[in-house]
N, CA, C and O atoms as a printed pandas DataFrame, in Angstrom:
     atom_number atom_name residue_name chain_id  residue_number  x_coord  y_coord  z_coord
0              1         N          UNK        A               1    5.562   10.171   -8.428
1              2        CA          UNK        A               1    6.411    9.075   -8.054
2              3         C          UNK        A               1    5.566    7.806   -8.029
3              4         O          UNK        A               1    4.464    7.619   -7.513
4              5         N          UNK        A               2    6.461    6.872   -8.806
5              6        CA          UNK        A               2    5.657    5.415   -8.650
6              7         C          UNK        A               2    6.423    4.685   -7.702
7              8         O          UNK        A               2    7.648    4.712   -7.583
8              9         N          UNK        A               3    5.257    3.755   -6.755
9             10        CA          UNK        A               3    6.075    2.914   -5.792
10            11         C          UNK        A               3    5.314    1.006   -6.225
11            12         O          UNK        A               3    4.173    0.783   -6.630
12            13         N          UNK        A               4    6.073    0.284   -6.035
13            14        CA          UNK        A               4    5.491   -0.837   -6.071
14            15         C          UNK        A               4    6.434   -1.695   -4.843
15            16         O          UNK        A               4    7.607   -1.678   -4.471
16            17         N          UNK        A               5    5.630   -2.169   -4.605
17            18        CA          UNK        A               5    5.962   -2.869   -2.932
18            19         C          UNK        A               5    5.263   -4.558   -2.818
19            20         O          UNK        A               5    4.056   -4.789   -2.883
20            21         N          UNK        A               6    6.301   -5.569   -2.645
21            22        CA          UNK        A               6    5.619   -6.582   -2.137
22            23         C          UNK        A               6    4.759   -6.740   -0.850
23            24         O          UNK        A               6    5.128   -6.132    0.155
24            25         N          UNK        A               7    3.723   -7.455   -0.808
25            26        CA          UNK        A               7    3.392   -7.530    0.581
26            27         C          UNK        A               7    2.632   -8.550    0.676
27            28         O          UNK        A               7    1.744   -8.982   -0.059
28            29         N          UNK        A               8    3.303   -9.093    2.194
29            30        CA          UNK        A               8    2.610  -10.458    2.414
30            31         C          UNK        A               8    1.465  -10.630    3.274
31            32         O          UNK        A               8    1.218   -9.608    3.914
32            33         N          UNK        A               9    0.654  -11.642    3.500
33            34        CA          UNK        A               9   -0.129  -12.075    4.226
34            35         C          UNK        A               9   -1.539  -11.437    3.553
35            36         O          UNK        A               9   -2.572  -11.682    4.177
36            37         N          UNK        A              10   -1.638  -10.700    2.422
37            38        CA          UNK        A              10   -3.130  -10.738    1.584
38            39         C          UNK        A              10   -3.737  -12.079    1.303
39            40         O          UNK        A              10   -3.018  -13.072    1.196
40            41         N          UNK        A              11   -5.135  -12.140    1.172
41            42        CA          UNK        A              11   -5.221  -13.124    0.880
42            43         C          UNK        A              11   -6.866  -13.123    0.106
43            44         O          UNK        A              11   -7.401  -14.050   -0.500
44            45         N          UNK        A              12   -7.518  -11.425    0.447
45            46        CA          UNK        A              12   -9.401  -11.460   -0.426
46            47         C          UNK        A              12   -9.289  -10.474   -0.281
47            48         O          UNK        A              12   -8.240   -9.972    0.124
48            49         N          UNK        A              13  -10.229   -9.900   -0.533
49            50        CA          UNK        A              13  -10.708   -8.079   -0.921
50            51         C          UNK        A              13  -10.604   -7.298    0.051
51            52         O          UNK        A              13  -10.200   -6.135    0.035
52            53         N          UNK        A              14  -11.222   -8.347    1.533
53            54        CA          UNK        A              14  -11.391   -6.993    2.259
54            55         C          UNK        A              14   -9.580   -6.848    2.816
55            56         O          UNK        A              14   -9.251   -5.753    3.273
56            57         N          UNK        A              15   -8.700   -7.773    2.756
57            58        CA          UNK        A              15   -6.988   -7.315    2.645
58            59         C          UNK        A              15   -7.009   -6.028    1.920
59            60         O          UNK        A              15   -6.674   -4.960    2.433
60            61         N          UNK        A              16   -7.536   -6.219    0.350
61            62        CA          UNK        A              16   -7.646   -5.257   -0.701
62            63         C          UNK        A              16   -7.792   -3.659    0.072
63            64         O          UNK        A              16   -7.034   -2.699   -0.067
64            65         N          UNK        A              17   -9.046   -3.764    0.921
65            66        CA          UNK        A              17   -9.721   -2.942    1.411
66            67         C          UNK        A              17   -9.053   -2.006    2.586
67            68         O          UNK        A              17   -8.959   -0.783    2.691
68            69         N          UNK        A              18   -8.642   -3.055    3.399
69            70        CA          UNK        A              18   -7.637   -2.191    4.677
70            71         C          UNK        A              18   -6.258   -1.648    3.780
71            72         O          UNK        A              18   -5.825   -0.532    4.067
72            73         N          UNK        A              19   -5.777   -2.208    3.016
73            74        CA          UNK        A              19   -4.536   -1.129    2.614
74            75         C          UNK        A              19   -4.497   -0.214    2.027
75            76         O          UNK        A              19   -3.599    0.627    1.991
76            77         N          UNK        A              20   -6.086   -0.269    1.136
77            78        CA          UNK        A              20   -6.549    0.813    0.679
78            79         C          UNK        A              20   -6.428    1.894    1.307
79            80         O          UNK        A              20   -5.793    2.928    1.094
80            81         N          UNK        A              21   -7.396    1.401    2.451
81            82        CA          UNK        A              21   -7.794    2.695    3.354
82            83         C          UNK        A              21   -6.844    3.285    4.181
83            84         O          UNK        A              21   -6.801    4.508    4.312
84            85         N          UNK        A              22   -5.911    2.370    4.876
85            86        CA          UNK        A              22   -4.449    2.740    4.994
86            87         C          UNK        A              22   -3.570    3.546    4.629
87            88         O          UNK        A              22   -3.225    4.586    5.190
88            89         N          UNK        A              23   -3.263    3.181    3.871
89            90        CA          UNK        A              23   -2.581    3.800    2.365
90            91         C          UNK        A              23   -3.213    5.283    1.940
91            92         O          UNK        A              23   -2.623    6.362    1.880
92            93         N          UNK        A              24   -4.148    5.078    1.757
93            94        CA          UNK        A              24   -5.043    6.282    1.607
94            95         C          UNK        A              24   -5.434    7.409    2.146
95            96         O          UNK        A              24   -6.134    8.354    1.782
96            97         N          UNK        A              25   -4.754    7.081    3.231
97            98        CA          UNK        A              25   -5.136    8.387    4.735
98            99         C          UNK        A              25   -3.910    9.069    4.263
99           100         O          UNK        A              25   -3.909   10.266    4.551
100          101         N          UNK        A              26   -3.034    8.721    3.724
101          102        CA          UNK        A              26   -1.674    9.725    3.923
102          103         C          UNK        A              26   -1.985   10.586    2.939
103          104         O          UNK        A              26   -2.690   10.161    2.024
104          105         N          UNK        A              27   -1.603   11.748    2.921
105          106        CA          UNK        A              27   -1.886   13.106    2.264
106          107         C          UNK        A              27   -0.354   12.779    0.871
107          108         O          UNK        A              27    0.846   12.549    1.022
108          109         N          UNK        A              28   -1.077   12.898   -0.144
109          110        CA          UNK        A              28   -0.700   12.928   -1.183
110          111         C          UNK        A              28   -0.562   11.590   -2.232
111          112         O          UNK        A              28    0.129   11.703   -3.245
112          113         N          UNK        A              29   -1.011   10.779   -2.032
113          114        CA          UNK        A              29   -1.576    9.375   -2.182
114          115         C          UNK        A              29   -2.397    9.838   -3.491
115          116         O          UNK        A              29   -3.344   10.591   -3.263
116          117         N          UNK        A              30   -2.191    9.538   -4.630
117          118        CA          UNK        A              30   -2.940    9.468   -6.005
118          119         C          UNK        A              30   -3.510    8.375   -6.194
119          120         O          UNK        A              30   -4.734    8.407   -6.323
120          121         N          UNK        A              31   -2.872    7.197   -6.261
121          122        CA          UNK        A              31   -3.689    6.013   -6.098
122          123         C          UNK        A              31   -3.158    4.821   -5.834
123          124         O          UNK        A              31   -1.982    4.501   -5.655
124          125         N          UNK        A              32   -4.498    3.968   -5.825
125          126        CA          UNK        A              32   -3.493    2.691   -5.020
126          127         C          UNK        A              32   -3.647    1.040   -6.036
127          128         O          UNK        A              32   -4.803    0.678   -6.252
128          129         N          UNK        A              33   -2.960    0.507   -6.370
129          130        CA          UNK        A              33   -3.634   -0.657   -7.360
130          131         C          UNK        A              33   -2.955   -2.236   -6.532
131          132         O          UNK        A              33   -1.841   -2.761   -6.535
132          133         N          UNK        A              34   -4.281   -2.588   -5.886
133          134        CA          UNK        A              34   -3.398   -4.201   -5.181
134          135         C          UNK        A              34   -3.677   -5.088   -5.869
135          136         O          UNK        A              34   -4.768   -4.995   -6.431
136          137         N          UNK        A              35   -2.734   -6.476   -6.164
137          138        CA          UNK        A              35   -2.555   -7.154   -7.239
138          139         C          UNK        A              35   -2.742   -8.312   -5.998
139          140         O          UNK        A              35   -1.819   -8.705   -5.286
140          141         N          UNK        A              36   -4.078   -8.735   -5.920
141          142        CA          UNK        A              36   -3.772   -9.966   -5.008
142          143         C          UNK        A              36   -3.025  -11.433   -5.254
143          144         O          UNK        A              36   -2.544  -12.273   -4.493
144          145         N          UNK        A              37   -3.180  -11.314   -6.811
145          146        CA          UNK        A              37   -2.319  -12.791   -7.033
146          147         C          UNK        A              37   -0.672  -12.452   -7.171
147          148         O          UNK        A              37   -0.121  -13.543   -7.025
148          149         N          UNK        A              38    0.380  -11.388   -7.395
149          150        CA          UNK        A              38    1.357  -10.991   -7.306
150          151         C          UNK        A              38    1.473  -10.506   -6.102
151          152         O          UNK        A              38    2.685  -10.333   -5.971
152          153         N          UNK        A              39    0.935  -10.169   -5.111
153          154        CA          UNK        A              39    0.979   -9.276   -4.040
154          155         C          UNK        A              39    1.960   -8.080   -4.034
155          156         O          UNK        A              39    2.779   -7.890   -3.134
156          157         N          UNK        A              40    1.810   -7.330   -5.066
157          158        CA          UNK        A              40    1.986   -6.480   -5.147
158          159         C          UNK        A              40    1.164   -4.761   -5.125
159          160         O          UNK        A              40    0.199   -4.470   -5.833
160          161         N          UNK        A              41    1.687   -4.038   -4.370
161          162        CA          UNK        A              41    0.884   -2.937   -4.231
162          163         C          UNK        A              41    1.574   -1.902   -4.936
163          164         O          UNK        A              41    2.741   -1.742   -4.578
164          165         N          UNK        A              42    1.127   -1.121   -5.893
165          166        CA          UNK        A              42    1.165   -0.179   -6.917
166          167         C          UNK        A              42    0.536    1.126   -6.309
167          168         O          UNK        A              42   -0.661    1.358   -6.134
168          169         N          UNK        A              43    1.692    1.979   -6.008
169          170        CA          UNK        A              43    1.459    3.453   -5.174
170          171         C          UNK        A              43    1.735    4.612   -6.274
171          172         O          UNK        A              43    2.928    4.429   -6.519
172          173         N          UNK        A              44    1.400    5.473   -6.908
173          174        CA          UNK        A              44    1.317    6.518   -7.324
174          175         C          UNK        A              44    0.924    8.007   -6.416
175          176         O          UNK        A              44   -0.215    8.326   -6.074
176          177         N          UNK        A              45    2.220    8.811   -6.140
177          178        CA          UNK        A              45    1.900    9.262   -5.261
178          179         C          UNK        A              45    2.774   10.914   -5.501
179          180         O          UNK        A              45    3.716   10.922   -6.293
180          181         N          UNK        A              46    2.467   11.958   -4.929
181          182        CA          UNK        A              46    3.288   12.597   -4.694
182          183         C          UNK        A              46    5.096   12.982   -4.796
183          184         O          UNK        A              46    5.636   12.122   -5.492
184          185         N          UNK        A              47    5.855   13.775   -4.407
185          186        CA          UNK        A              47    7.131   13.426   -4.492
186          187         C          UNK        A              47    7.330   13.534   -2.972
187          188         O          UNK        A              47    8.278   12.937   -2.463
188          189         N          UNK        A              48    6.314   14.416   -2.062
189          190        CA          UNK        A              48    6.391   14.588   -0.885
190          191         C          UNK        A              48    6.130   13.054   -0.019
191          192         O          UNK        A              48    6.658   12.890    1.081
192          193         N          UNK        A              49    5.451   12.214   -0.517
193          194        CA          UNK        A              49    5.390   11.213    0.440
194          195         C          UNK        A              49    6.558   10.304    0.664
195          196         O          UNK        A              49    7.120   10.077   -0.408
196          197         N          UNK        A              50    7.029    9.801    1.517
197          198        CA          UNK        A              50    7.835    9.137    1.583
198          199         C          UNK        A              50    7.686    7.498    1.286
199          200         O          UNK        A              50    6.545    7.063    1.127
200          201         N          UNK        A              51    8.800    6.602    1.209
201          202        CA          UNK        A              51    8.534    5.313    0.583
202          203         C          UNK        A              51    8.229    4.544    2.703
203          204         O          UNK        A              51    7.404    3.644    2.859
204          205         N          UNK        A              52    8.747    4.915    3.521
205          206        CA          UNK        A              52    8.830    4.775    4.621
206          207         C          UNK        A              52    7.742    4.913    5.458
207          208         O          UNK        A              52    7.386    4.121    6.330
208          209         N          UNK        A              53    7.013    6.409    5.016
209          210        CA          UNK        A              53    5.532    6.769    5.767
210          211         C          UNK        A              53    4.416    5.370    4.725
211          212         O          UNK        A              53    3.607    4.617    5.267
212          213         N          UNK        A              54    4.698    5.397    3.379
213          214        CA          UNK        A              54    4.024    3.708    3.273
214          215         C          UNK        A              54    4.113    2.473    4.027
215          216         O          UNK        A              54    3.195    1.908    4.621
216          217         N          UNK        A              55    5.387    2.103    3.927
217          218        CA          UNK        A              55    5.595    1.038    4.388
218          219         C          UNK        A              55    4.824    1.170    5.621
219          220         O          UNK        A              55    3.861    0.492    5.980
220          221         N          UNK        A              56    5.250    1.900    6.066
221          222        CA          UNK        A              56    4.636    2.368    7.971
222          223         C          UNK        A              56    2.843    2.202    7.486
223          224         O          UNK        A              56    2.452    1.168    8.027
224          225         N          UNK        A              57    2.313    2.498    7.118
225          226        CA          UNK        A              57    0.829    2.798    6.753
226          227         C          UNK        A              57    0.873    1.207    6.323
227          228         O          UNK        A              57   -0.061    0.618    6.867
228          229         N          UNK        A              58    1.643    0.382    5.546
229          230        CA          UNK        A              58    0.962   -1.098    4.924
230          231         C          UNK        A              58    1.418   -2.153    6.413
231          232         O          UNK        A              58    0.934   -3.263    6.633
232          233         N          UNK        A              59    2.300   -1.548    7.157
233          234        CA          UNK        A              59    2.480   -2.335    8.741
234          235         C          UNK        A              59    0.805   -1.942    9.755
235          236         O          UNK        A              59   -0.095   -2.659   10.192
236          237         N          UNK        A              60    1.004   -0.839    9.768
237          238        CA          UNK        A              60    0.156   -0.641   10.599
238          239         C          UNK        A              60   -1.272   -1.067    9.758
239          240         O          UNK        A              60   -2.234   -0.355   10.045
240          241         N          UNK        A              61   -1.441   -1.802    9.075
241          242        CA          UNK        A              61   -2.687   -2.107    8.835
242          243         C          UNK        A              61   -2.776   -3.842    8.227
243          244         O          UNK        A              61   -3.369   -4.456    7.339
244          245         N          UNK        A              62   -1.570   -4.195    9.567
245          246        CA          UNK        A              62   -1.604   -5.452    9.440
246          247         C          UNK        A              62   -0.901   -6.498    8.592
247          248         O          UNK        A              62   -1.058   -7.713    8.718
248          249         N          UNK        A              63   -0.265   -6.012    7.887
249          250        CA          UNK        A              63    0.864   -6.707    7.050
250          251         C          UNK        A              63    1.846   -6.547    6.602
251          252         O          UNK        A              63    2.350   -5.428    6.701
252          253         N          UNK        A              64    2.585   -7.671    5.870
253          254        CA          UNK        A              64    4.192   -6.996    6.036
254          255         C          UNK        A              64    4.675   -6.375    4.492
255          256         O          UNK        A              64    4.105   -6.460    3.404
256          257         N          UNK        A              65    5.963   -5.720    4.877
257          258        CA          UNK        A              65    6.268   -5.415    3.351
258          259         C          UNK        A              65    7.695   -6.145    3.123
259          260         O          UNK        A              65    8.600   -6.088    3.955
260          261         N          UNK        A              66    7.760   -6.646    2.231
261          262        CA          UNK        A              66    8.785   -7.428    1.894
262          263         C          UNK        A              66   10.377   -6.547    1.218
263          264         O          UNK        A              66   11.358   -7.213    0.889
């Protein structure tokens, strides 16, 4: 499953970095691609993960999803 998600308030790498790692804790997470000038985040993931347990993972690490 592909997810792509706006999200606001990025703004340099280490943004890049926390949603990474965010994002990344959830079990089944293939990969993650952040587009800092679109702010868009590119999720490749499982069919088991949910679009919700993301969002929840890109809040809790400080920013919003649009």
């Amino acid at each position: 499953m592909k997810v792509e998600l706006k999200v606001l308030g990025m703004n340099c790498g280490h943004c890049v970095d926390k949603i990474e790692k965010f994002v990344g804790e959830l079990d089944g997470i293939k990969s993650i691609d952040v587009d800092l000038k679109t702010k868009v985040v590119s999720i490749e993931a499982e069919e088991s993960v949910s679009i919700d347990s993301i969002k929840e993972a890109i809040l809790d690490s400080g920013f919003e999803v649009e």
